[in-house]
Gaussian input, Z-matrix of N, CA and C with variables (Angstrom, degrees):
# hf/3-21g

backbone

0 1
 N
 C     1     B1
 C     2     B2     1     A1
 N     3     B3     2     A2     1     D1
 C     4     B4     3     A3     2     D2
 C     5     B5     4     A4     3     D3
 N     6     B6     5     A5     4     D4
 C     7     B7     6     A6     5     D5
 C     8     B8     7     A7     6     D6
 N     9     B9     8     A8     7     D7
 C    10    B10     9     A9     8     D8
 C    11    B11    10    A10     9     D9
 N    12    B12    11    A11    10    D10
 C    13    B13    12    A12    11    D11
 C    14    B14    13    A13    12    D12
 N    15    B15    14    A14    13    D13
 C    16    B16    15    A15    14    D14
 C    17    B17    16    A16    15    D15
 N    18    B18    17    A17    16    D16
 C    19    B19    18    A18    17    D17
 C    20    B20    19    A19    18    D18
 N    21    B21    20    A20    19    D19
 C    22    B22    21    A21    20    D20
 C    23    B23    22    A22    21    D21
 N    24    B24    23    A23    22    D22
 C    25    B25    24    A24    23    D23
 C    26    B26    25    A25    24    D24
 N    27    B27    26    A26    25    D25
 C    28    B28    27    A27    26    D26
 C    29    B29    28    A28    27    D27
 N    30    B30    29    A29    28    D28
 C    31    B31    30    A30    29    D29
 C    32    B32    31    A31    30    D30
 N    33    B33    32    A32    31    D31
 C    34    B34    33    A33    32    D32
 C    35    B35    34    A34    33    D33
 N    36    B36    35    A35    34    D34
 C    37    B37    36    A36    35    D35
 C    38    B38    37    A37    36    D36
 N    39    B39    38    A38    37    D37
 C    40    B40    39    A39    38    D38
 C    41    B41    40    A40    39    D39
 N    42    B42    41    A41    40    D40
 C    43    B43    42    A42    41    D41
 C    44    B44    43    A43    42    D42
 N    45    B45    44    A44    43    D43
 C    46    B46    45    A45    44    D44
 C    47    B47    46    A46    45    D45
 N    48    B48    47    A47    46    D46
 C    49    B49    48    A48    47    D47
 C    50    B50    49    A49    48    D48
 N    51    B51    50    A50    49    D49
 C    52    B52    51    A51    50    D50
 C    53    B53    52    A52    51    D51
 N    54    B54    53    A53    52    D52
 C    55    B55    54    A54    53    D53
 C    56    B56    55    A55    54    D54
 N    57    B57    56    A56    55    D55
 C    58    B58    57    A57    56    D56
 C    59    B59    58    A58    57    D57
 N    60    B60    59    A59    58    D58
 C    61    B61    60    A60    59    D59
 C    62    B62    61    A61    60    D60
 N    63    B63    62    A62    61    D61
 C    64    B64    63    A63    62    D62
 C    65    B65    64    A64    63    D63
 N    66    B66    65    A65    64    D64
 C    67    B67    66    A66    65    D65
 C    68    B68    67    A67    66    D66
 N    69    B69    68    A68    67    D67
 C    70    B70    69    A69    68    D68
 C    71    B71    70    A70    69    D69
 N    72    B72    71    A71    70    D70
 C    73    B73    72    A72    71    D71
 C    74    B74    73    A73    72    D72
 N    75    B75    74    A74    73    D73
 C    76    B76    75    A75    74    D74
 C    77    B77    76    A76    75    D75
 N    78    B78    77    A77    76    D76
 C    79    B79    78    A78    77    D77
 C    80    B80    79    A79    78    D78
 N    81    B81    80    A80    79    D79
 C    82    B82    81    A81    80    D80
 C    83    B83    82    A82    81    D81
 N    84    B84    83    A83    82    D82
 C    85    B85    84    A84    83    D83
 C    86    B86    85    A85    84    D84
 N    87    B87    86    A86    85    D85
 C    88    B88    87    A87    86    D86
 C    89    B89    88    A88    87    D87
 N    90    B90    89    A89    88    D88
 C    91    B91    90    A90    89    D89
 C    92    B92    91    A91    90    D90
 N    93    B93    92    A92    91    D91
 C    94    B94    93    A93    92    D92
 C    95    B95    94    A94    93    D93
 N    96    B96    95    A95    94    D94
 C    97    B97    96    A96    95    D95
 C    98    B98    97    A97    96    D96
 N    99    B99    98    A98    97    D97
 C   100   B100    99    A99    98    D98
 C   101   B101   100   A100    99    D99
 N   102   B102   101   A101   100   D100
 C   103   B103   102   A102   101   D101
 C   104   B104   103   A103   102   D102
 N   105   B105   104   A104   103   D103
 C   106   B106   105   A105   104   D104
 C   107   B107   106   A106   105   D105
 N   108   B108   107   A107   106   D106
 C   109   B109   108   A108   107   D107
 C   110   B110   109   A109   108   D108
 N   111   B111   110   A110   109   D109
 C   112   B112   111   A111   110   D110
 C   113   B113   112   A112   111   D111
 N   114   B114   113   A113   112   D112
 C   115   B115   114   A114   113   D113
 C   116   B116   115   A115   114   D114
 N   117   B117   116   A116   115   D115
 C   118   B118   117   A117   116   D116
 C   119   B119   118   A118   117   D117
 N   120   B120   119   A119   118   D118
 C   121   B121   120   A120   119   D119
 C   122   B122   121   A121   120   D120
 N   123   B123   122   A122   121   D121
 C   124   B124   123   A123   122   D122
 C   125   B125   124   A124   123   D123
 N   126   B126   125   A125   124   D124
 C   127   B127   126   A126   125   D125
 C   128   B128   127   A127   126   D126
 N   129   B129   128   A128   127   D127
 C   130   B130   129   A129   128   D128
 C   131   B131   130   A130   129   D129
 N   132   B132   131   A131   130   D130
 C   133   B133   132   A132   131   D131
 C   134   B134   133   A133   132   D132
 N   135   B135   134   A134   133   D133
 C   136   B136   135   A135   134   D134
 C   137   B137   136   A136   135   D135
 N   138   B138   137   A137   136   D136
 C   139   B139   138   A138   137   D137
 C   140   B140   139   A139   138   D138
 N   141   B141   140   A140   139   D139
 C   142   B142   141   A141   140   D140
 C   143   B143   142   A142   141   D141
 N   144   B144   143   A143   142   D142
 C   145   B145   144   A144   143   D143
 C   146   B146   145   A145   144   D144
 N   147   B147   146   A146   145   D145
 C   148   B148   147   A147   146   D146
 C   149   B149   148   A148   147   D147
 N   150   B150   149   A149   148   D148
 C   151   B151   150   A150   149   D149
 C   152   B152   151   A151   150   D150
 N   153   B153   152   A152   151   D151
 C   154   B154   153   A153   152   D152
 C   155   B155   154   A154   153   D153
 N   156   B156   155   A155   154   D154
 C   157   B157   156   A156   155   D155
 C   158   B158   157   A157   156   D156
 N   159   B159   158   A158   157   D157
 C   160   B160   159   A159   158   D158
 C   161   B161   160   A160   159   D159
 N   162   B162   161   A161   160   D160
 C   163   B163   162   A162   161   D161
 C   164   B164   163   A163   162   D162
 N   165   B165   164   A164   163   D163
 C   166   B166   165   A165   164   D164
 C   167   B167   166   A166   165   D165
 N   168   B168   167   A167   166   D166
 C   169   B169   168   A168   167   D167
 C   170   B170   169   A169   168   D168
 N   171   B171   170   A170   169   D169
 C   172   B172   171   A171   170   D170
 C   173   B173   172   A172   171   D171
 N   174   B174   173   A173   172   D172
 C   175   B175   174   A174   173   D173
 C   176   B176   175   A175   174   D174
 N   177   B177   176   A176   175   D175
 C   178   B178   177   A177   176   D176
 C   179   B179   178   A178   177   D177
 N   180   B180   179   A179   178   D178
 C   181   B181   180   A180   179   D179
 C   182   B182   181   A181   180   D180
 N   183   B183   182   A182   181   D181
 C   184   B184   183   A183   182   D182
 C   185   B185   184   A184   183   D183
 N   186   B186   185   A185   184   D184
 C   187   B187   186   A186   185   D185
 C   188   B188   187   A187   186   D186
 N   189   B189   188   A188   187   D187
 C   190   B190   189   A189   188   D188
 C   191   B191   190   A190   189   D189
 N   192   B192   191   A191   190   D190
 C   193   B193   192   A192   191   D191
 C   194   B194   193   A193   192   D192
 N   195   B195   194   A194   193   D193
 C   196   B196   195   A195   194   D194
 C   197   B197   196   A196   195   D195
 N   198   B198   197   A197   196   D196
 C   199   B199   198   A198   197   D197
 C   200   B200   199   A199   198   D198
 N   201   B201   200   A200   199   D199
 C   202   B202   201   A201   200   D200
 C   203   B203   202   A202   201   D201
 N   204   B204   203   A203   202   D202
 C   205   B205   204   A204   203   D203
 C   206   B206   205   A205   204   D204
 N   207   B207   206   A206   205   D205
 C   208   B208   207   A207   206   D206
 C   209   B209   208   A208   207   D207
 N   210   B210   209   A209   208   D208
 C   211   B211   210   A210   209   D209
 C   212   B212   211   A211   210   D210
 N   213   B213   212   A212   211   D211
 C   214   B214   213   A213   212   D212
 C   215   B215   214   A214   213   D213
 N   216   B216   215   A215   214   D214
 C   217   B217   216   A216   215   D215
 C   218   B218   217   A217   216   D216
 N   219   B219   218   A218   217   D217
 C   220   B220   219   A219   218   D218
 C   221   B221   220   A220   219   D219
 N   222   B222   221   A221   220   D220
 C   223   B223   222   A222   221   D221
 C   224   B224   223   A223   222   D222
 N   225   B225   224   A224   223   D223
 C   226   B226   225   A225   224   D224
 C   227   B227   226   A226   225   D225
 N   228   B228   227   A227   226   D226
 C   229   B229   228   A228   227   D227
 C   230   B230   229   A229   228   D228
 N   231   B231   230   A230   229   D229
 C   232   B232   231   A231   230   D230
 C   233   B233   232   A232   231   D231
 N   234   B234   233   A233   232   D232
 C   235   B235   234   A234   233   D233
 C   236   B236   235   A235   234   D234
 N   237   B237   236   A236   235   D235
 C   238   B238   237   A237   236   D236
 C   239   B239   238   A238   237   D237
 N   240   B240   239   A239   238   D238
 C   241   B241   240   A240   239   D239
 C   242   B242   241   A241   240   D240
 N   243   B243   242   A242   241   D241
 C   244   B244   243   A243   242   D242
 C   245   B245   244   A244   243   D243

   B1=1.4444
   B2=1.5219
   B3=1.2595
   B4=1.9731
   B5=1.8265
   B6=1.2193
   B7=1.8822
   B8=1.8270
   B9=1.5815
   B10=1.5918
   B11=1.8055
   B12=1.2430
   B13=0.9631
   B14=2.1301
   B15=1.3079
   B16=1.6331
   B17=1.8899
   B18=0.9954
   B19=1.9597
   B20=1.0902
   B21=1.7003
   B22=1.3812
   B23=1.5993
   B24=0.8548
   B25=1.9037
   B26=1.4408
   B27=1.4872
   B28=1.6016
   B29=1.4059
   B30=1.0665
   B31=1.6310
   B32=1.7275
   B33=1.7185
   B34=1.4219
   B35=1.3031
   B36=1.4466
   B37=1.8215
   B38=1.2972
   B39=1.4354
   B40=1.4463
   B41=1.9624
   B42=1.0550
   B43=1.7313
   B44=1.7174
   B45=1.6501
   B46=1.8427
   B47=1.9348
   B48=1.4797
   B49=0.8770
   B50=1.7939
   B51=1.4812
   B52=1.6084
   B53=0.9539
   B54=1.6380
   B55=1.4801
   B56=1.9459
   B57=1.2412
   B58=1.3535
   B59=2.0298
   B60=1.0581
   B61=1.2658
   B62=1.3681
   B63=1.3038
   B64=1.2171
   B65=1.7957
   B66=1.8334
   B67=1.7227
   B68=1.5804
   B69=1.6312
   B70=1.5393
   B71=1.2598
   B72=1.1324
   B73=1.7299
   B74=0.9843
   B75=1.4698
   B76=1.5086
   B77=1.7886
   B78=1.5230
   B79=1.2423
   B80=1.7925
   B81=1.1430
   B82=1.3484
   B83=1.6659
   B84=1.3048
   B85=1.6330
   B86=1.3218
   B87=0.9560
   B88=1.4129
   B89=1.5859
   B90=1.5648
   B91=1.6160
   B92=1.4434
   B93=1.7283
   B94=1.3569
   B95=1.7877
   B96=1.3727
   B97=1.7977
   B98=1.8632
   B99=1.1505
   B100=1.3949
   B101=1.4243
   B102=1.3012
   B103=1.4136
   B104=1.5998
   B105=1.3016
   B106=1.6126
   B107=1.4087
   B108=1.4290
   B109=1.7035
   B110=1.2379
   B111=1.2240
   B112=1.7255
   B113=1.8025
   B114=1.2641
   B115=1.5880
   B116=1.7785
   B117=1.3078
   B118=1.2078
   B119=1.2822
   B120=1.6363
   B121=1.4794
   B122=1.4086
   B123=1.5484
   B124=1.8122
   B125=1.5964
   B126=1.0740
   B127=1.5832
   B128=2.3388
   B129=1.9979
   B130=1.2660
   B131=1.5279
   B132=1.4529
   B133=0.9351
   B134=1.8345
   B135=1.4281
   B136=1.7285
   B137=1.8592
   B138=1.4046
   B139=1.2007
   B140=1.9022
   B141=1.4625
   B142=1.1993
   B143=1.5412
   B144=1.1550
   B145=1.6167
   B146=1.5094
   B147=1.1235
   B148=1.8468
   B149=1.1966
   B150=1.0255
   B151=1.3539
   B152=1.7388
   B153=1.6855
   B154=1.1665
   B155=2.1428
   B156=1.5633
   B157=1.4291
   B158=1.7728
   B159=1.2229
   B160=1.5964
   B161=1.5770
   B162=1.1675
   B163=1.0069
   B164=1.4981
   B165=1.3998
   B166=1.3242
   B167=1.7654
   B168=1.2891
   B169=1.2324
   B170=1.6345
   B171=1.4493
   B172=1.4292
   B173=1.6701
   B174=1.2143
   B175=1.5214
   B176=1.5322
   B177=1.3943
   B178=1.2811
   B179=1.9630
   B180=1.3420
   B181=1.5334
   B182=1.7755
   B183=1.4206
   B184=1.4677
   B185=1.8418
   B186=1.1881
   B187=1.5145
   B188=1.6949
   B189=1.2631
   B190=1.7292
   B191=1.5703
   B192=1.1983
   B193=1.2714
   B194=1.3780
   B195=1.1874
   B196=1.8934
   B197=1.3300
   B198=1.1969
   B199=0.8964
   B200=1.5014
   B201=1.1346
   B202=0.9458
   B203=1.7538
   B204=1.1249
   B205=1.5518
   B206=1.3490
   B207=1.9522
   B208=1.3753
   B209=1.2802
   B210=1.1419
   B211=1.7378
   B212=1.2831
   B213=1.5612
   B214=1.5463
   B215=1.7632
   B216=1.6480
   B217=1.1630
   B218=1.4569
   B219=1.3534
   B220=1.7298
   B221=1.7232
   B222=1.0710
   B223=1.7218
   B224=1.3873
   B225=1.2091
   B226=1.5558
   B227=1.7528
   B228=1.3979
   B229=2.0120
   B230=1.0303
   B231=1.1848
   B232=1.8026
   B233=1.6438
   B234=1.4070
   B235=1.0989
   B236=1.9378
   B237=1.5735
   B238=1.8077
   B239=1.5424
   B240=1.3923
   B241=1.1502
   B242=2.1488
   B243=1.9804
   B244=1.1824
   B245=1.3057
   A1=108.54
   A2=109.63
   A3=118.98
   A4=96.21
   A5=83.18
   A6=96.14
   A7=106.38
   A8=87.99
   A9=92.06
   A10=112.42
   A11=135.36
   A12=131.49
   A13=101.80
   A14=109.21
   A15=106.71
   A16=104.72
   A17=59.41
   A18=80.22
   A19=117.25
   A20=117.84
   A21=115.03
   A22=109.87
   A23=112.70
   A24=120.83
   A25=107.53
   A26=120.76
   A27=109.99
   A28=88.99
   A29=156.19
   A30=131.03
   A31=119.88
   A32=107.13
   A33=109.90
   A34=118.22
   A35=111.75
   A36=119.12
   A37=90.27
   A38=112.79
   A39=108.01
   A40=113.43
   A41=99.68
   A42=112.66
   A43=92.22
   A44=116.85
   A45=117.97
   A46=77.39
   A47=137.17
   A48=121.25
   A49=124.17
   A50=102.90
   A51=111.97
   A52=114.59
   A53=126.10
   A54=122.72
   A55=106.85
   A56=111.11
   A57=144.96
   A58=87.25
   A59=132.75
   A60=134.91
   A61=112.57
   A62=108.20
   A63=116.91
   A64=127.63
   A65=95.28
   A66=87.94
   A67=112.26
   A68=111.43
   A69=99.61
   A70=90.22
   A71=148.74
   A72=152.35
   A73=124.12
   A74=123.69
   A75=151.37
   A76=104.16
   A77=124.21
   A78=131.80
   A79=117.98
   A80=109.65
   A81=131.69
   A82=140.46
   A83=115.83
   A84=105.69
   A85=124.06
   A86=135.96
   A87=130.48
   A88=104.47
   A89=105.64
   A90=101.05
   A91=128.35
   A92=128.78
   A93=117.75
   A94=101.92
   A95=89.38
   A96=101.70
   A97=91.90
   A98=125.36
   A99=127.14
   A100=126.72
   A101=108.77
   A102=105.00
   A103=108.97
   A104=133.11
   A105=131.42
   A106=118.42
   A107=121.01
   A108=113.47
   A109=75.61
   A110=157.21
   A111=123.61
   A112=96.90
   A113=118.07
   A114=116.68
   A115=71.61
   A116=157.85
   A117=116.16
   A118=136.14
   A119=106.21
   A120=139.93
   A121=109.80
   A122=115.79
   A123=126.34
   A124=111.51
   A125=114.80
   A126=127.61
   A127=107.52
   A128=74.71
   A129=82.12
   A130=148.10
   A131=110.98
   A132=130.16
   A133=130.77
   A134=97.05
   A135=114.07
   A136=94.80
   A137=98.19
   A138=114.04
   A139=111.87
   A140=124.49
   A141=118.99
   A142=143.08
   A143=86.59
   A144=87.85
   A145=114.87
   A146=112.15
   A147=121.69
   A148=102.47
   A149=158.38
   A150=169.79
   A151=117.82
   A152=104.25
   A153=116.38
   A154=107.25
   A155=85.00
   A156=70.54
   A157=124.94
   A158=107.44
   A159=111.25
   A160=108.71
   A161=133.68
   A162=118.82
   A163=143.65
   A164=115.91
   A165=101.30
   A166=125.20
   A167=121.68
   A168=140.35
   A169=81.43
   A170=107.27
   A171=138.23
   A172=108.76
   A173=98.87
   A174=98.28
   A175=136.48
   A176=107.03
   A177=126.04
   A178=95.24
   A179=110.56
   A180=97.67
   A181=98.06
   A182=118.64
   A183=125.06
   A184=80.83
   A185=139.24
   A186=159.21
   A187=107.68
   A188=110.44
   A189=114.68
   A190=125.52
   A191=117.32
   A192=116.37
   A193=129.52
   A194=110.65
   A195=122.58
   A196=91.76
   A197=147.31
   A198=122.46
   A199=134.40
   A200=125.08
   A201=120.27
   A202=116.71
   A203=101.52
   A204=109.56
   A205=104.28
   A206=130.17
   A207=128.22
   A208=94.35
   A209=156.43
   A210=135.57
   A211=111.83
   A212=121.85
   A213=123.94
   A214=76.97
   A215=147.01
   A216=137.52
   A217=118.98
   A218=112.69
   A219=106.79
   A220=105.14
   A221=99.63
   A222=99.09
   A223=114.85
   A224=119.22
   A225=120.35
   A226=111.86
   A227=96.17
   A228=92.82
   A229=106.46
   A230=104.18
   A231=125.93
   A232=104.71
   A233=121.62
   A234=120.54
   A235=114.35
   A236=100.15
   A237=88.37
   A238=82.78
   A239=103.05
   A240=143.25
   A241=124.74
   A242=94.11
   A243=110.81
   A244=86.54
   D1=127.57
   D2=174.96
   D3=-62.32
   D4=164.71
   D5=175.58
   D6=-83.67
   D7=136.42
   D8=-172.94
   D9=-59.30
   D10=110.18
   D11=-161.52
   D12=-109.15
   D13=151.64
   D14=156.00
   D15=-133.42
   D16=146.51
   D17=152.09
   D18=-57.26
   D19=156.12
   D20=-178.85
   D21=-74.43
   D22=-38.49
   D23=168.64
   D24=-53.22
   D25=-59.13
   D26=-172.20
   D27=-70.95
   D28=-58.65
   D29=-148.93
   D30=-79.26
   D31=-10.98
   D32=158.02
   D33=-63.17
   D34=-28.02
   D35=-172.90
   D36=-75.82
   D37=-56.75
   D38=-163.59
   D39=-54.23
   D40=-48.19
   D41=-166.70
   D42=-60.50
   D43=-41.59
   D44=-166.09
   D45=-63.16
   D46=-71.38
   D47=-140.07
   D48=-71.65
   D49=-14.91
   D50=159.99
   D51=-68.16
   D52=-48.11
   D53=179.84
   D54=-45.71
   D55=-72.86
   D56=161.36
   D57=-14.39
   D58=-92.47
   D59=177.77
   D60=-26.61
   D61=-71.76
   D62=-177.67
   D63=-44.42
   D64=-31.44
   D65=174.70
   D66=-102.39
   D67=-3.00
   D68=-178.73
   D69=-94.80
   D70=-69.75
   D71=168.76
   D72=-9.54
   D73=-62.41
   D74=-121.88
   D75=-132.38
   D76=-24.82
   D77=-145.43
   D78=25.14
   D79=31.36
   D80=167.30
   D81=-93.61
   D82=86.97
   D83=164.95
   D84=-20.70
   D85=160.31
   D86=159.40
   D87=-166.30
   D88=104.47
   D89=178.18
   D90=-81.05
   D91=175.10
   D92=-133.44
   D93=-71.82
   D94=-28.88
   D95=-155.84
   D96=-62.67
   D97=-56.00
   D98=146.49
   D99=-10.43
   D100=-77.65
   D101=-176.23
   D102=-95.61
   D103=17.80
   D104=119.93
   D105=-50.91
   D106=-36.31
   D107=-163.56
   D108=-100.49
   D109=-17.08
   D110=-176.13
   D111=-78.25
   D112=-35.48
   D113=-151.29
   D114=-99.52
   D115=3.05
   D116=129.57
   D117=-53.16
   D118=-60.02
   D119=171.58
   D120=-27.54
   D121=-54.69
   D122=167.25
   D123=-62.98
   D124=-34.39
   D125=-158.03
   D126=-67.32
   D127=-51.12
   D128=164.24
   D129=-110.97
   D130=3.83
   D131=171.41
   D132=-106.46
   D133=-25.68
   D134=178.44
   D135=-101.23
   D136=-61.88
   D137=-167.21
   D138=-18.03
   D139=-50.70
   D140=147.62
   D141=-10.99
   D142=-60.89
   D143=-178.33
   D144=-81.78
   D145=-16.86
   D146=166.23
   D147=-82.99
   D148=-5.71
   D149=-151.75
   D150=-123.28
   D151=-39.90
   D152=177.95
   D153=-94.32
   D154=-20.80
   D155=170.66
   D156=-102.27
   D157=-6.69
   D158=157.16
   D159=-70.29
   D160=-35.01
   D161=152.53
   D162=-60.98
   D163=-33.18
   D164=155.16
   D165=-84.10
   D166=16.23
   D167=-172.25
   D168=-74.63
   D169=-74.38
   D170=-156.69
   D171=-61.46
   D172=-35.33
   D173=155.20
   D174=-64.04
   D175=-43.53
   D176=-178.60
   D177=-64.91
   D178=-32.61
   D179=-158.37
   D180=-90.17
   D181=-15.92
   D182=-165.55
   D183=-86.94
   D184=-64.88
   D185=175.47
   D186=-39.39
   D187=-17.33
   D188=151.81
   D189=-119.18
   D190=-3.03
   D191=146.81
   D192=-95.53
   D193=9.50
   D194=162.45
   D195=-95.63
   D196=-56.26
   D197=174.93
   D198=-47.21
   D199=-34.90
   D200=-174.35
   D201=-93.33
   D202=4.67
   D203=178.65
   D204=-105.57
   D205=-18.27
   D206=156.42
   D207=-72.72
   D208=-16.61
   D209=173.59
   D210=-79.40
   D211=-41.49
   D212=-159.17
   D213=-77.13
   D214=-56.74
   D215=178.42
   D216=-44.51
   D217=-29.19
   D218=172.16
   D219=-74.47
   D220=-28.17
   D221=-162.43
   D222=-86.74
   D223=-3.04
   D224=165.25
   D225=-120.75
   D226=-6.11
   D227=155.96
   D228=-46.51
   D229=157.53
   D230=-170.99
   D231=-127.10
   D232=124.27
   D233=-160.37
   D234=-82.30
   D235=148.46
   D236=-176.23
   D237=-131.60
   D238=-179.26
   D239=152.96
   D240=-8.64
   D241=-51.21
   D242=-161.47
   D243=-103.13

């Protein structure tokens, strides 16, 4: 797996919305340089397991549309002999 990376735009959203957490939640400030190293800290250490489970999300959804494209293939087989 590559390292979870953002853009400089998505990780301003991200960093406004920890800050944002942190003082309605938390009654806590939390300045940017701060909540950059937490949304590293998550990025690379949690970030995994959100990562492994969009992937099996994405499996599960590719793993029912094969299925259903081996049925629409049974259902216009044409019957023989064997």
């Amino acid at each position: 797996m590559s390292e979870i990376e953002f853009s400089k735009d998505e990780k301003k959203v991200i960093v406004q919305k920890i800050q944002t957490y942190f003082n309605e939640n938390l009654d806590q400030k939390i300045e940017q340089f701060d909540a950059e190293f937490l949304l590293d800290f998550f990025a690379g250490e949690i970030g995994v397991y959100f990562y492994n489970q969009g992937l099996n999300a994405a499996q599960a959804v590719l793993s029912n549309k094969m299925d259903s494209i081996i049925d629409a293939i049974y259902e216009i087989e044409k019957p023989t002999q064997f």
